[in-house]
C-alpha positions, 0 to 999 in steps of 0.5 A, a space after each residue: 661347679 657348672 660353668 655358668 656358675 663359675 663364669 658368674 663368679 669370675 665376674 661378680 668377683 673381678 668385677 669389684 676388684 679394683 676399687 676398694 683399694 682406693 675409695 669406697 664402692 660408691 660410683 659417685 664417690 670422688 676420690 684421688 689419683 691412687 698413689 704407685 704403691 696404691 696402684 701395685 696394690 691394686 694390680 696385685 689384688 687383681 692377679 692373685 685374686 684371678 690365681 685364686 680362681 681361675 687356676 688354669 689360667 696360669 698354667 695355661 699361659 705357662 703351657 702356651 706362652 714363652 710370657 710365662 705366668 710369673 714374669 706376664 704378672 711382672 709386666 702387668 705390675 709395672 704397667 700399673 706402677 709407671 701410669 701417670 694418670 687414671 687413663 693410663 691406669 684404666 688401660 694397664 688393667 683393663 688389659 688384664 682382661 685380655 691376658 686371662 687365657 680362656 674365653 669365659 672368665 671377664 674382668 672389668 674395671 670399675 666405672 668409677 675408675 674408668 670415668 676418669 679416664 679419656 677413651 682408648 684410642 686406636 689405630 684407623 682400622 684395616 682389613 688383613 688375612 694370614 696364612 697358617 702354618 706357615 705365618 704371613 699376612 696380607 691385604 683383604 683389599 689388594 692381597 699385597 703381602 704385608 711385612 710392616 704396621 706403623 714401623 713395626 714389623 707385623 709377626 713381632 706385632 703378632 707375637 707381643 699380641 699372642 703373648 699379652 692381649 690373646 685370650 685363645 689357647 692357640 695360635 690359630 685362634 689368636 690370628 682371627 682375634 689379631 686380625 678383627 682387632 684390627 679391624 675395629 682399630 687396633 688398641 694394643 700399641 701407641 695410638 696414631 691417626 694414621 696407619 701407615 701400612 709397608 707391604 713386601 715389595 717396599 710400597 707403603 699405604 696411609 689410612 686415615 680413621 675416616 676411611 673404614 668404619 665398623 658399620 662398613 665391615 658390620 654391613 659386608 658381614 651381614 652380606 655374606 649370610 646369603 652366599 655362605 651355604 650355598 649347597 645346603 638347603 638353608 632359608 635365610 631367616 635373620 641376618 644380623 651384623 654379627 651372626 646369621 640364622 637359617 632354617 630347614 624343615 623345623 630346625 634352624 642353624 644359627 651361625 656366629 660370624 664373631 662376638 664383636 662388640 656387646 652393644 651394651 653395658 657389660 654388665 647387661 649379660 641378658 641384653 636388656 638395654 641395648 644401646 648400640 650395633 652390636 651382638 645385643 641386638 643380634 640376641 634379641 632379633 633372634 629370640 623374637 
């Protein structure tokens, strides 16, 4: 099996996962609040259905992870079983979605649950690095070694994320995911209006949700297409908010900065409607 099949697959079959369990597949159907038996069921369903096919995945969470396969599905059952109403439920399983370890595989939840559920709320967005192997983290602003995010402190943040919300194999990978989901706003902890950021030396920094937007580090992405190959001889063709195109005698190169936001539905894999900034409309400049 091809990997475009399997990944088509994975999607049309995790994609209808959800919603059987608890109401007809009608989008407009209405339908109560699932009960917690309901709910385990449905996370459940999820979890052996993605061992069914996509085995390598809990081998590789149990190679890569001390969160191993069988007390990660534990964690994921309970979340689903303790939310008290349809967004708490759309969070506990959307974050499956982030606990499948390999970068092809997708679940979504069913939009007839999601729209019952009030958007994910984040944390304001900031802007880090890190040093690896050997593990810290600082400002991208200020360089200030960062030892604390909202009281908690940043590697044991690291670490919970590596271990439920990181679908890269490798540490390495999950700090560049770690740090660009703070920079869209970090998701995968109690949301708060303001960040409030502790750094080495015992000095705090308070940012709010309007100080930094995603069209700010959009635009400062896009900039450095012009300055990211300077010895190589490159004519910038395109540059996008999330990948630059260069081209040389008739060859081009295209460089991908990030998968960032889709900017469009998830099911639009050929970006037909896009409806927002993001790599959708990266794809169609670049096709044209």
């Amino acid at each position: 099996m091809t990997p475009h099949t399997f990944n088509a697959m994975t999607m049309l079959t995790l994609c209808s996962l959800t919603l059987p369990a608890i109401a007809a597949v009608d989008e407009k159907a209405e339908f109560s609040y699932p009960n917690k038996t309901q709910r385990i069921a449905i996370a459940e369903h999820v979890l052996s259905t993605m061992e069914r096919i996509d085995a390598l995945n809990s081998e590789q969470r149990n190679l890569s992870r001390t969160l191993k396969w069988p007390a990660y599905k534990e964690k994921v059952i309970l979340n689903a079983a303790r939310a008290q109403n349809f967004t708490e439920l759309n969070i506990a399983l959307d974050n499956i979605h982030y606990g499948i370890i390999n970068l092809h595989s997708f679940l979504q939840v069913e939009p007839a649950i999601a729209k019952h559920a009030e958007p994910i709320l984040t944390w304001p967005s900031v802007r880090i690095g890190y040093t690896w192997p050997k593990l810290s983290f600082f400002s991208l602003d200020n360089n200030k070694t960062i030892t604390e995010l909202n009281g908690h402190d940043i590697h044991e943040l690291f670490n919970d994320y590596y271990n439920q919300y990181c679908r890269h194999n490798h540490d390495n990978g999950c700090l560049s995911f770690f740090s660009k989901n703070l920079e869209y706003g970090y998701r995968f902890a109690k949301p708060a209006t303001t960040l409030t950021i502790t750094y080495q030396n015992g000095s705090q920094q308070h940012i709010e949700h309007s100080q930094i937007t995603q069209s700010q580090t959009s635009e400062t992405e896009s900039k450095a297409c012009k300055s990211r190959y300077p010895n190589l001889d490159l004519t910038l063709a395109y540059q996008g908010s999330q990948s630059c195109l260069y081209q040389t005698d008739k060859s081009y190169v295209l460089k991908i900065n990030e998968f960032g936001p889709w900017g469009a539905e998830n099911d639009d894999i050929y970006c037909l409607k896009p409806n927002s900034a993001g790599m959708c409309n990266d794809i169609n400049a670049i096709k044209k």
